[in-house]
ChimeraX commands (.cxc) that place a marker at each C-alpha (Angstrom):
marker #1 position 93.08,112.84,96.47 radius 0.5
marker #1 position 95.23,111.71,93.50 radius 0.5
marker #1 position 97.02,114.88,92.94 radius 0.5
marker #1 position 98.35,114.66,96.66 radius 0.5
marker #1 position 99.29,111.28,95.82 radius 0.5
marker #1 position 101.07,111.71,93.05 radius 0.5
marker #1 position 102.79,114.95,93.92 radius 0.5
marker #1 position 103.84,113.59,97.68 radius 0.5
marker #1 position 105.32,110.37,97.05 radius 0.5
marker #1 position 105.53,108.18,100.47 radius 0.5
marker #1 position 103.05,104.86,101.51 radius 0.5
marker #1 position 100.81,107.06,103.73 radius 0.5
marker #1 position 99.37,108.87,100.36 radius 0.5
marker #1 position 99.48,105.98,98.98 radius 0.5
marker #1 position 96.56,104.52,100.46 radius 0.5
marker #1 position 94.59,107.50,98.34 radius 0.5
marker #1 position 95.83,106.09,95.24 radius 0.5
marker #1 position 94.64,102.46,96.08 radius 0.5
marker #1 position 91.14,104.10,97.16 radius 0.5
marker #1 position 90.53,105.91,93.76 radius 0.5
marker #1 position 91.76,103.12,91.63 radius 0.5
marker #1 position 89.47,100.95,93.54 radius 0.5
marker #1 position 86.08,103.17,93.29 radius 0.5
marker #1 position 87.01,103.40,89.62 radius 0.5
marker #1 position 86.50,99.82,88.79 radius 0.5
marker #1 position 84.01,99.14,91.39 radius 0.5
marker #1 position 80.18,99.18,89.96 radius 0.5
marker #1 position 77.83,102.17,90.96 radius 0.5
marker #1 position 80.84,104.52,91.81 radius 0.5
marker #1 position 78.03,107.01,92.73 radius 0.5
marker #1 position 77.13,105.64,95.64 radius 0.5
marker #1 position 80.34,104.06,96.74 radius 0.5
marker #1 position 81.64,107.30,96.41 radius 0.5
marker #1 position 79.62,108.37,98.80 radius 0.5
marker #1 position 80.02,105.91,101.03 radius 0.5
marker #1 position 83.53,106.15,101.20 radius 0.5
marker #1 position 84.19,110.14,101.43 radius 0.5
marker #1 position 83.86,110.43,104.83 radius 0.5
marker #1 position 86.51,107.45,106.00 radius 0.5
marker #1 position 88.90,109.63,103.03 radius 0.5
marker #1 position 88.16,113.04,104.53 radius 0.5
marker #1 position 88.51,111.47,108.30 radius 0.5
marker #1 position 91.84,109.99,106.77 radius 0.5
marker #1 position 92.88,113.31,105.18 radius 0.5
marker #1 position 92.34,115.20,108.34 radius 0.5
marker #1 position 94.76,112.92,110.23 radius 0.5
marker #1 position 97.29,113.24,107.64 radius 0.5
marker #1 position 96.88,117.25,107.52 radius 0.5
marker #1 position 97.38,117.07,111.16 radius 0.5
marker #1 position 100.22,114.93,111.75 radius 0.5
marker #1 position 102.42,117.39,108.89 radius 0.5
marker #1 position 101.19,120.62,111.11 radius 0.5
marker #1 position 102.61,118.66,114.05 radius 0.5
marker #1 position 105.66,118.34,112.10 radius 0.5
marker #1 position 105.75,121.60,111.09 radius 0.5
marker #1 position 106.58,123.05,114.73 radius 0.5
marker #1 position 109.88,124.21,115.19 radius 0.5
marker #1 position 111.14,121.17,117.56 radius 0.5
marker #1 position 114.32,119.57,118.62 radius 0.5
marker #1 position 114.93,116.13,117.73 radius 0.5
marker #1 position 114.29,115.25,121.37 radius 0.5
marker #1 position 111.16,116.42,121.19 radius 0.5
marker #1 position 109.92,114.96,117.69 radius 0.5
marker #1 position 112.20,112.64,116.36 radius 0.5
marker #1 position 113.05,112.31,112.19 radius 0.5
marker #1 position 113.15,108.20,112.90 radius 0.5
marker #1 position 111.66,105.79,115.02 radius 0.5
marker #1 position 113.38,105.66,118.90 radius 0.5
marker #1 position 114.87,101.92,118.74 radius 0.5
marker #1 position 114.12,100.78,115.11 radius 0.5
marker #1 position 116.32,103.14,112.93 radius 0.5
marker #1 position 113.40,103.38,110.72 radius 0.5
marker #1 position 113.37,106.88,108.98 radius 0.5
marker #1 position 109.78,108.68,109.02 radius 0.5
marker #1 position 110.47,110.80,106.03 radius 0.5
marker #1 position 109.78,107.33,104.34 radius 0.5
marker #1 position 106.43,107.03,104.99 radius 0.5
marker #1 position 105.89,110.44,104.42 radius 0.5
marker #1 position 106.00,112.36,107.96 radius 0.5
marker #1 position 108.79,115.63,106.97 radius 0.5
marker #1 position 109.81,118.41,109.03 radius 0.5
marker #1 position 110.21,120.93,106.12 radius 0.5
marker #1 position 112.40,124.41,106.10 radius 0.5
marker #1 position 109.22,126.53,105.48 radius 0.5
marker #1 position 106.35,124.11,106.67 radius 0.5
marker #1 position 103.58,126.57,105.54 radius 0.5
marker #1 position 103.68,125.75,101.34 radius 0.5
marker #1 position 103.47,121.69,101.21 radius 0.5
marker #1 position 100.67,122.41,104.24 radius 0.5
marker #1 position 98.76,125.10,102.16 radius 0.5
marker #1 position 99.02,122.63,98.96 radius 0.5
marker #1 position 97.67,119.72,100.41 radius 0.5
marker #1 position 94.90,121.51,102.11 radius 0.5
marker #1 position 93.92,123.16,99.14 radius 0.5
marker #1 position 94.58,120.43,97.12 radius 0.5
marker #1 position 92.09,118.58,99.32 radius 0.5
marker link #1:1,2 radius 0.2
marker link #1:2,3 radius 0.2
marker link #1:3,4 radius 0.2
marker link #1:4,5 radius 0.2
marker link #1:5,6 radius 0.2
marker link #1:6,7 radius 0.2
marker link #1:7,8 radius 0.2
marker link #1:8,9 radius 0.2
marker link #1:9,10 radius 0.2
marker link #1:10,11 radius 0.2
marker link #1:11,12 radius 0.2
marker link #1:12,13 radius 0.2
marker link #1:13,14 radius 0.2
marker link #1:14,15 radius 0.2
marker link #1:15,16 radius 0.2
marker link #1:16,17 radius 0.2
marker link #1:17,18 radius 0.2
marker link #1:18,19 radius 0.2
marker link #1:19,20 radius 0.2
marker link #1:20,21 radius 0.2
marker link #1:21,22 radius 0.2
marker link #1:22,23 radius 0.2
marker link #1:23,24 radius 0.2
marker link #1:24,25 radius 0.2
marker link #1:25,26 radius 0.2
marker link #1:26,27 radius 0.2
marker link #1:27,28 radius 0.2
marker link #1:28,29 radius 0.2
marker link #1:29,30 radius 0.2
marker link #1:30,31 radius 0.2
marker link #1:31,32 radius 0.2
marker link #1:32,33 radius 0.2
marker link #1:33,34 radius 0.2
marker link #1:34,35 radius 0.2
marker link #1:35,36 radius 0.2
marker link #1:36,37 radius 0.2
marker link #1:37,38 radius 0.2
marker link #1:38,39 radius 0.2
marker link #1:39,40 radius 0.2
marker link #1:40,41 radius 0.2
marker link #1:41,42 radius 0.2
marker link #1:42,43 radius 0.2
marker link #1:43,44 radius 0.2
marker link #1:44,45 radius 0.2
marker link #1:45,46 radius 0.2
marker link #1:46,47 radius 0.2
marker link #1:47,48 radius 0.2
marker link #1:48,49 radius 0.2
marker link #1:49,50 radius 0.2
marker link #1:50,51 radius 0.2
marker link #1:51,52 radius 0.2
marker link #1:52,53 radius 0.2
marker link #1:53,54 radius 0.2
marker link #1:54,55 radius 0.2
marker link #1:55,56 radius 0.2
marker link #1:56,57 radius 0.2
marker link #1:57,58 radius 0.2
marker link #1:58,59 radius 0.2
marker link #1:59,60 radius 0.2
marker link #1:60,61 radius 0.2
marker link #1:61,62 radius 0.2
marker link #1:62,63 radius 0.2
marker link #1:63,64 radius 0.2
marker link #1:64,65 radius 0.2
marker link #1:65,66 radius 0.2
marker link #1:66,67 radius 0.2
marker link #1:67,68 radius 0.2
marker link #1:68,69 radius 0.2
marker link #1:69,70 radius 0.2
marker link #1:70,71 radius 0.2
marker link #1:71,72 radius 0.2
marker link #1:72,73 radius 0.2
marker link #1:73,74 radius 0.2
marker link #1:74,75 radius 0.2
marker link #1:75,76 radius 0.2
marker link #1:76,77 radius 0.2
marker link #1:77,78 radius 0.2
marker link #1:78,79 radius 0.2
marker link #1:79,80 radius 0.2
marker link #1:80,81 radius 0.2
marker link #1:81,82 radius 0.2
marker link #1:82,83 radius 0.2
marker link #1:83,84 radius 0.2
marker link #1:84,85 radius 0.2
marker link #1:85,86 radius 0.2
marker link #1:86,87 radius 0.2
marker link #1:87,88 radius 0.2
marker link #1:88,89 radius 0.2
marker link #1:89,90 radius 0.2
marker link #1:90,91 radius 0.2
marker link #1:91,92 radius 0.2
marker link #1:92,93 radius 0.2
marker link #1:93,94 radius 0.2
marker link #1:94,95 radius 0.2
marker link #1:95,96 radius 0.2
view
């Protein structure tokens, strides 16, 4: 969770940084952790399937880099069509 974080830099992963600074200071991390794994795996998921979506060889028309209307660039919030989509997929799953 931290290393995918840290190594993809964009707000999306940043909600996994917030989450393990958070169940670090919280009292019994044991069972918070617990708690809290499946609403980070559930998030993880989503994440690891919105990049495979992005990893499909698609026009512009058909998935856009930026938001239709807004100008606001999705490669900021951490949604990139990649040359060779297969390596930053294989890290983060196995990094999950």
């Amino acid at each position: 969770m931290q290393i995918w974080s840290i190594t993809y830099h964009s707000w999306l992963t940043f909600v996994f940084l917030l989450a393990a600074c958070f169940l670090w200071i919280m009292p019994q991390k044991e069972s918070r952790c617990l708690r809290f794994s499946p609403v980070v795996v559930i998030y993880a998921e989503c994440l690891l399937i919105l990049q495979y979506i992005y990893g499909f060889d698609l026009t512009n028309e058909e998935l856009p880099d930026s938001l239709p209307g807004s100008g606001y660039r999705l490669d900021e919030i951490g949604i990139v069509k990649y040359e060779y989509p297969v390596v930053p997929l294989g890290i983060k799953v196995f990094v999950n």
